[in-house]
C-alpha atoms as an extended CHARMM CRD file, in Angstrom:
* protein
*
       173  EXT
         1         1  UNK       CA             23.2630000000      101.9400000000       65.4580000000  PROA      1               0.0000000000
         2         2  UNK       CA             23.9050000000      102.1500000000       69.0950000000  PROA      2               0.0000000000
         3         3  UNK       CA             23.9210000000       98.9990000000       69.6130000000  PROA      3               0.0000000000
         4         4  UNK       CA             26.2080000000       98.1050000000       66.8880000000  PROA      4               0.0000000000
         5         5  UNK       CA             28.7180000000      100.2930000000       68.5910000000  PROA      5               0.0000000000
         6         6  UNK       CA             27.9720000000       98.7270000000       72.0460000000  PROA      6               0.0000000000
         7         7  UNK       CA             28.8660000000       95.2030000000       70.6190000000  PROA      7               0.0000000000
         8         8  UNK       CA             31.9720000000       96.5630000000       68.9770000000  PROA      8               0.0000000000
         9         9  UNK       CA             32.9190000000       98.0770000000       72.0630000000  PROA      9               0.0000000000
        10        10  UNK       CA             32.9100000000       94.9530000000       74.1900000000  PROA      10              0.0000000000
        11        11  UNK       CA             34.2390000000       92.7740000000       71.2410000000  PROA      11              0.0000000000
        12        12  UNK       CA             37.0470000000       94.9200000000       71.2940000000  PROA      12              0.0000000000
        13        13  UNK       CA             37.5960000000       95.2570000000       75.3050000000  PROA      13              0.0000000000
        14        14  UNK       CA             37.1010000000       91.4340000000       75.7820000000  PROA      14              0.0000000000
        15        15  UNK       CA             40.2760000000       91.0410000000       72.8460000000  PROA      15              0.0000000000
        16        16  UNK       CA             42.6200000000       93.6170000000       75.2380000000  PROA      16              0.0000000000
        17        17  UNK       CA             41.4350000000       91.1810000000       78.1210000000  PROA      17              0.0000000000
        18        18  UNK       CA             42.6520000000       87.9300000000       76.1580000000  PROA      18              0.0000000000
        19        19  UNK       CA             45.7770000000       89.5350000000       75.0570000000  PROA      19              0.0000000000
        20        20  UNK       CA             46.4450000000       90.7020000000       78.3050000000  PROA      20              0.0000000000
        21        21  UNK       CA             45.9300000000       87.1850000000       80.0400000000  PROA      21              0.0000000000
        22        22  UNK       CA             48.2100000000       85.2040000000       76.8040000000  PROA      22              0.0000000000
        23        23  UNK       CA             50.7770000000       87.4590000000       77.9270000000  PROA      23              0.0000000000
        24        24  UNK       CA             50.6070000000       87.0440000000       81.7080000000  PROA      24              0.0000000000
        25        25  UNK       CA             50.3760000000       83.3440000000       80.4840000000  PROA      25              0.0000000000
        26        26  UNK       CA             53.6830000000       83.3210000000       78.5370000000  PROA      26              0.0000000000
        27        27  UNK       CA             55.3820000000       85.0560000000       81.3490000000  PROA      27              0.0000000000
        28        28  UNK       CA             54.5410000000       82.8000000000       83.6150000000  PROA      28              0.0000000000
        29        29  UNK       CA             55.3090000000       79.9600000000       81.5910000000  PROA      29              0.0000000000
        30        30  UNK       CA             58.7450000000       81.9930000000       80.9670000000  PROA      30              0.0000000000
        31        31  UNK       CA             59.3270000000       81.8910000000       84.3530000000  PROA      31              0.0000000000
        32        32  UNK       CA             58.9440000000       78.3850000000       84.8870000000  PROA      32              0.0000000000
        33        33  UNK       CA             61.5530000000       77.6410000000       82.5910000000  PROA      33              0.0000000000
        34        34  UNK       CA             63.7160000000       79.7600000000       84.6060000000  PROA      34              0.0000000000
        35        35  UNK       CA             63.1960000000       78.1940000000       88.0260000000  PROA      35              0.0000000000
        36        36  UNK       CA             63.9970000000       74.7630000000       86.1370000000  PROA      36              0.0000000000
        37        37  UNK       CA             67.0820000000       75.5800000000       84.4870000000  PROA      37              0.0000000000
        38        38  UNK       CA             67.7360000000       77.4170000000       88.0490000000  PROA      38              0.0000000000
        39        39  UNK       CA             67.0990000000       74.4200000000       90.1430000000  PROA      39              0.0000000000
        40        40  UNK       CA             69.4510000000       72.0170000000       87.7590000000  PROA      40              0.0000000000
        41        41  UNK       CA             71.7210000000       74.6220000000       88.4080000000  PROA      41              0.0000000000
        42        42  UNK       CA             71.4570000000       74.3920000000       91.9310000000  PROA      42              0.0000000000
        43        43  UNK       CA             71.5320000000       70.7430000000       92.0510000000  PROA      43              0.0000000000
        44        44  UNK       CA             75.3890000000       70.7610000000       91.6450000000  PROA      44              0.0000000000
        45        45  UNK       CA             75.4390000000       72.6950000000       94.6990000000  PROA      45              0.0000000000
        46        46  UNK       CA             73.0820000000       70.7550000000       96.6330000000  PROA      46              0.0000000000
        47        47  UNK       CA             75.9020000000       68.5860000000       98.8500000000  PROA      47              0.0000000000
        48        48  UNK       CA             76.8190000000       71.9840000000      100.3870000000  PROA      48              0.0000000000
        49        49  UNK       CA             73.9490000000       72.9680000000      102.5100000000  PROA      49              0.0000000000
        50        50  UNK       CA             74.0190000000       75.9880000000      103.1930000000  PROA      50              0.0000000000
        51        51  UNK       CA             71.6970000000       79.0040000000      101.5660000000  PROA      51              0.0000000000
        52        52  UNK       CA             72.5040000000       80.1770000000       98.7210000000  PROA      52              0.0000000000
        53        53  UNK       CA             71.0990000000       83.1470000000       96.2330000000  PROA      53              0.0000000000
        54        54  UNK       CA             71.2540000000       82.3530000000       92.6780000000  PROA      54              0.0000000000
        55        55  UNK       CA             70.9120000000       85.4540000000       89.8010000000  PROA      55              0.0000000000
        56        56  UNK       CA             70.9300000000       85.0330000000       85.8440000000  PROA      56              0.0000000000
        57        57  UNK       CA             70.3640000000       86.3200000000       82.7770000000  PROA      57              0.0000000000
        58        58  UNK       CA             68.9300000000       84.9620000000       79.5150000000  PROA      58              0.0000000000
        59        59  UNK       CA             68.7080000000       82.0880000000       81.6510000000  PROA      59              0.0000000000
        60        60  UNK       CA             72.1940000000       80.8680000000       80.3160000000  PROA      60              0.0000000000
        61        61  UNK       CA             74.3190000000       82.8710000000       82.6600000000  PROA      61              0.0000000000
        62        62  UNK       CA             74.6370000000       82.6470000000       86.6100000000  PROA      62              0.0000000000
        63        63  UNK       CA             76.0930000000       84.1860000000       89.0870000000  PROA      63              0.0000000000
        64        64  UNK       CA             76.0540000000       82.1220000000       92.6460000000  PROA      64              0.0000000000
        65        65  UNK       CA             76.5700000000       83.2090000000       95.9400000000  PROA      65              0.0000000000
        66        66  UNK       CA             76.9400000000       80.2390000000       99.3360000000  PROA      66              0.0000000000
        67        67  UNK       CA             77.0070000000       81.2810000000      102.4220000000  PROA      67              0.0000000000
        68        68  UNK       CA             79.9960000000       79.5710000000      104.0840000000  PROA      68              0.0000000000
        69        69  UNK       CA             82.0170000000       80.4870000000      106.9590000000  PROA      69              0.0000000000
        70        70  UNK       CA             84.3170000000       82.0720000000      106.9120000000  PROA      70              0.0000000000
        71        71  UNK       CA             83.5980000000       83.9600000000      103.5830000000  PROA      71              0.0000000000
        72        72  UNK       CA             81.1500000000       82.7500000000      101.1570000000  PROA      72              0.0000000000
        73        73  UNK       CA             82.2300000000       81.0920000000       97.6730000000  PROA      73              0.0000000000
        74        74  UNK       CA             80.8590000000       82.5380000000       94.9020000000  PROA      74              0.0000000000
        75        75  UNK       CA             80.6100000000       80.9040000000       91.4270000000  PROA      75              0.0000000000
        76        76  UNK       CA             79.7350000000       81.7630000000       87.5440000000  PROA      76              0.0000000000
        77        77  UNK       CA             77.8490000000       79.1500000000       85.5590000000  PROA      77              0.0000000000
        78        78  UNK       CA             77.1610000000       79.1420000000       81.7960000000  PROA      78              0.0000000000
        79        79  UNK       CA             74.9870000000       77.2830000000       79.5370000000  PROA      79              0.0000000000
        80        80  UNK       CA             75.3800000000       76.2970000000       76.2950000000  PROA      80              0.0000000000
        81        81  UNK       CA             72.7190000000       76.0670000000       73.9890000000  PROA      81              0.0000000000
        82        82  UNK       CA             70.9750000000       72.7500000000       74.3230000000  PROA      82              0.0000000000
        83        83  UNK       CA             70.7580000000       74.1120000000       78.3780000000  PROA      83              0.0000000000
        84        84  UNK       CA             73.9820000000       72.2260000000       79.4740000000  PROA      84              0.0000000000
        85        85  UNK       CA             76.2710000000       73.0560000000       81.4930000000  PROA      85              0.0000000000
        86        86  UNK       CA             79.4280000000       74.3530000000       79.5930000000  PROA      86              0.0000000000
        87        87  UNK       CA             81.3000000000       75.9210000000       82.4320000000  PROA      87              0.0000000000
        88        88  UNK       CA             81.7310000000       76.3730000000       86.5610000000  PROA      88              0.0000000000
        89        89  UNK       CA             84.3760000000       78.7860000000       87.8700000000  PROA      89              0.0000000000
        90        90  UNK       CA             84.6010000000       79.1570000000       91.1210000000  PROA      90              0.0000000000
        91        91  UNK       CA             85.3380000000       83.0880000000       91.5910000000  PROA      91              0.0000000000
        92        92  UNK       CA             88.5470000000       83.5260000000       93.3090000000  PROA      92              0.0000000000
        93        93  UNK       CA             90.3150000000       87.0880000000       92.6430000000  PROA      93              0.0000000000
        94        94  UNK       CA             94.4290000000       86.4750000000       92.1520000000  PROA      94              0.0000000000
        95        95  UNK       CA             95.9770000000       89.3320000000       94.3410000000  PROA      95              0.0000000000
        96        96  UNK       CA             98.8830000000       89.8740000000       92.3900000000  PROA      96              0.0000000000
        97        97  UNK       CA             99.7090000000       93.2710000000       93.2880000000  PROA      97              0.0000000000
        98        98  UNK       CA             99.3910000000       95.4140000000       96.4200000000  PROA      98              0.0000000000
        99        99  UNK       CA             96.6760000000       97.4640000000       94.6890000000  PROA      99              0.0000000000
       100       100  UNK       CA             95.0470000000       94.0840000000       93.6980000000  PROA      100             0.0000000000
       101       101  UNK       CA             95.1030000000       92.6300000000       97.2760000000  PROA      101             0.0000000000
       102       102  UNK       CA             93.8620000000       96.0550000000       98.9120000000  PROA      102             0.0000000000
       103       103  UNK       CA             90.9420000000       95.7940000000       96.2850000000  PROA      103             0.0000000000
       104       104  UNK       CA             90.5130000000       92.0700000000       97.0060000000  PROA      104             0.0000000000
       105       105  UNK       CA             90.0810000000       92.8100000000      100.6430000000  PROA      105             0.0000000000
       106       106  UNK       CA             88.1610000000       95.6450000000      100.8000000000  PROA      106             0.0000000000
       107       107  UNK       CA             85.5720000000       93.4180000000       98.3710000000  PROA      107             0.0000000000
       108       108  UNK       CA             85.7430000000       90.8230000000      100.8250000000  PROA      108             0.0000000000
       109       109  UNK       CA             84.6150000000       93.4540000000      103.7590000000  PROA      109             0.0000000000
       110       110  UNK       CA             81.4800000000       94.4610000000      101.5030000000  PROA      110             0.0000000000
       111       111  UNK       CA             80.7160000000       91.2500000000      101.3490000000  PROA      111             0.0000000000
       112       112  UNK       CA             80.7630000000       90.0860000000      104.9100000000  PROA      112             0.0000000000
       113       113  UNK       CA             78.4300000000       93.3750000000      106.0130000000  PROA      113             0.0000000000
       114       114  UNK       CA             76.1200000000       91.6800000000      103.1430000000  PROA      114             0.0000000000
       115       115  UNK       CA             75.0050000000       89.4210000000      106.1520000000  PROA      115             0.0000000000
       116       116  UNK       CA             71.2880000000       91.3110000000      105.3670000000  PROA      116             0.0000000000
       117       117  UNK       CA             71.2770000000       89.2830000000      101.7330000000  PROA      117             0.0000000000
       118       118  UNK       CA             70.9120000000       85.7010000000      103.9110000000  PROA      118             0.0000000000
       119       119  UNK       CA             68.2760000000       87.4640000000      106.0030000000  PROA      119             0.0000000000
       120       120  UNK       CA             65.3580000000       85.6020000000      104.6020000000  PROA      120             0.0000000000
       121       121  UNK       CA             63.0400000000       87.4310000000      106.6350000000  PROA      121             0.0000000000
       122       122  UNK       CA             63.3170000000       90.5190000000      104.1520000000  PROA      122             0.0000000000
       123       123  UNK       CA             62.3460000000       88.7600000000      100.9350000000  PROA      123             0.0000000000
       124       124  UNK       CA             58.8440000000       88.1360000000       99.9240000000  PROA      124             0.0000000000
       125       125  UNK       CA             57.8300000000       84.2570000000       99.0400000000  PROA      125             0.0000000000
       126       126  UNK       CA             55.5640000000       84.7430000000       96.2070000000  PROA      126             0.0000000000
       127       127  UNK       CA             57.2770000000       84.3710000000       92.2670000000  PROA      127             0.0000000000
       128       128  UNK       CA             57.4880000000       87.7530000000       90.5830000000  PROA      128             0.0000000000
       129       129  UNK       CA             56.6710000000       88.1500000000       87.0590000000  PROA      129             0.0000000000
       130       130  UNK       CA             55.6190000000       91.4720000000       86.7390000000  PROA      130             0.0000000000
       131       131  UNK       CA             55.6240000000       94.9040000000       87.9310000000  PROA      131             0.0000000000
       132       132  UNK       CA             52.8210000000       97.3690000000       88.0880000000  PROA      132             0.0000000000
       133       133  UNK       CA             53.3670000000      100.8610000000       87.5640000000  PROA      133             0.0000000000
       134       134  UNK       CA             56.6490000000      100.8780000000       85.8870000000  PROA      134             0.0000000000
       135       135  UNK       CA             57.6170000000      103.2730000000       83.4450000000  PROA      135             0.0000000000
       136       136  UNK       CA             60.0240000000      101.3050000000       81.0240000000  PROA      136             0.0000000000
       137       137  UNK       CA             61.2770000000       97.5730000000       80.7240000000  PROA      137             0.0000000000
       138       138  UNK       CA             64.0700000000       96.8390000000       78.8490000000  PROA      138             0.0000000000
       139       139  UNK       CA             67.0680000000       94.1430000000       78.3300000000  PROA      139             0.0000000000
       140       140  UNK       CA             67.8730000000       90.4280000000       78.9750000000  PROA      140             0.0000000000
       141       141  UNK       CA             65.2290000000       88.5690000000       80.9310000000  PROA      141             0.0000000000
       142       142  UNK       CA             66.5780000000       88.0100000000       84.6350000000  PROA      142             0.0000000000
       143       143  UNK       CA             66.1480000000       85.4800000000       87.0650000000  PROA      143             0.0000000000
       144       144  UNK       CA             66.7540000000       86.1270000000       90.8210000000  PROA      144             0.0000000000
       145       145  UNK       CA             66.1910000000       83.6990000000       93.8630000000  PROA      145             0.0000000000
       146       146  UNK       CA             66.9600000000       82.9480000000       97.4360000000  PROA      146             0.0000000000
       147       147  UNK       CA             67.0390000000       79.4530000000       98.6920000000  PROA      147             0.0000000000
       148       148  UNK       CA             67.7470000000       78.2830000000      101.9950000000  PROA      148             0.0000000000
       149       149  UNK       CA             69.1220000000       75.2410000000      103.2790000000  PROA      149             0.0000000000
       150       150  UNK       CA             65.7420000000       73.6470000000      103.1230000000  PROA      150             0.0000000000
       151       151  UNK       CA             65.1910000000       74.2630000000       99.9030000000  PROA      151             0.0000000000
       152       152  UNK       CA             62.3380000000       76.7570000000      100.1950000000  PROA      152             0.0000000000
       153       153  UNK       CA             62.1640000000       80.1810000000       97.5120000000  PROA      153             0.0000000000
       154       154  UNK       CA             62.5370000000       83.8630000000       98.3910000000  PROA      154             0.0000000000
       155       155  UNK       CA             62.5280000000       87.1100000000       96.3740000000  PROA      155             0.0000000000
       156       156  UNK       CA             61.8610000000       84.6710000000       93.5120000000  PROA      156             0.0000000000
       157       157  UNK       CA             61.4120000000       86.3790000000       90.4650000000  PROA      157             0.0000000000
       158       158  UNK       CA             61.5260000000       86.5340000000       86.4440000000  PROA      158             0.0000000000
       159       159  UNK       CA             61.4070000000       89.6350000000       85.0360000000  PROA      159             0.0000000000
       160       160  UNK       CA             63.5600000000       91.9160000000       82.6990000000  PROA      160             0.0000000000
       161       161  UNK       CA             67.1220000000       93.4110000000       83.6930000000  PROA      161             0.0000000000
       162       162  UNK       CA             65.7870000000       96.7260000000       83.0880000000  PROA      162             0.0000000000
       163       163  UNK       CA             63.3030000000       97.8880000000       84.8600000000  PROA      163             0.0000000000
       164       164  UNK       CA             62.5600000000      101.6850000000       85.6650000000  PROA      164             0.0000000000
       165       165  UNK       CA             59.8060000000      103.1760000000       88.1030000000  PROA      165             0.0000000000
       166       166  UNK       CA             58.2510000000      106.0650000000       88.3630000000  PROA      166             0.0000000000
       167       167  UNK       CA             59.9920000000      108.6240000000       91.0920000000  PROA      167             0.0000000000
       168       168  UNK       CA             56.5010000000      108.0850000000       93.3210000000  PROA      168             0.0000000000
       169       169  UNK       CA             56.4010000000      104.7250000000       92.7470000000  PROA      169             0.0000000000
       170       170  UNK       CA             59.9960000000      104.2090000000       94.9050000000  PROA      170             0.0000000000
       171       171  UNK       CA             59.4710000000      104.4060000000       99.0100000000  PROA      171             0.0000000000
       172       172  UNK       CA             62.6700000000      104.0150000000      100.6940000000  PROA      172             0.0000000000
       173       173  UNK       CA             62.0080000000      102.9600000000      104.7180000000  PROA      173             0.0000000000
């Protein structure tokens, strides 16, 4: 009888295992199709060289950011649903008012201190599909990634738009 339960046991521990790899599987595979669809995005980019962070969600909506001097040009990108493009707008706020232009400007400043965002010396190189210790995941599936002028990946990663840690889990240096 023992043993019955001892072969049960594993049966059942080596089906969590296999479920547990399928998924890690499927995420990764998820993934992949989100650095594709990312990259053709990117390609309409690719005759300004410059780095250039790229964010999405669903994998059918992006929002691009180029560094360029003096500001940077920001875009949004759509998809429709056989994964073509439908739609580039460059983002360029009409100041219209004196409220507007004050706004305008002072989004403009924020921007400029972002200099840290281009510093590709604080974003890890390895793709990111999941997230240990995390209390709840929720929402669209996000894609996030930094390329530089070389084409190379940082802070790559594919995971959902909703993701909440523990308190311990968060160190701020």
């Amino acid at each position: 009888m023992k043993k019955a339960y001892s072969i049960i046991l594993i049966l059942c521990f080596s089906f969590v295992c296999k479920a547990q790899n399928e998924r890690e599987t499927v995420s990764d595979t998820m993934a992949m199709v989100s650095r594709n669809k990312a990259d053709a995005i990117l390609k309409h980019f690719d005759t300004i060289e410059s780095p250039k962070i790229l964010y999405s969600l669903e994998d059918k909506y992006y929002y691009l950011i180029i560094k360029d001097t003096p500001c940077y040009k920001e875009y949004y990108v759509a998809l429709d649903s056989l994964s073509r493009i439908s739609k580039i707008l460059s983002i360029k706020v009409e100041e219209k008012n004196r409220k507007q232009r004050k706004q305008q400007q002072q989004y403009r400043k924020l921007l400029s201190e972002a200099e840290p965002i281009f510093d590709l010396s604080k974003y890890h190189t390895d793709l990111i599909t999941q997230v240990s210790d995390v209390k709840m995941e929720a929402g669209r599936p996000s894609y996030f990634v930094v390329k530089d002028t070389d084409g190379k990946r940082y802070g790559e990663y594919s995971l959902s738009s909703l993701t909440v840690y523990s308190p311990e889990q968060v160190h701020v240096s």
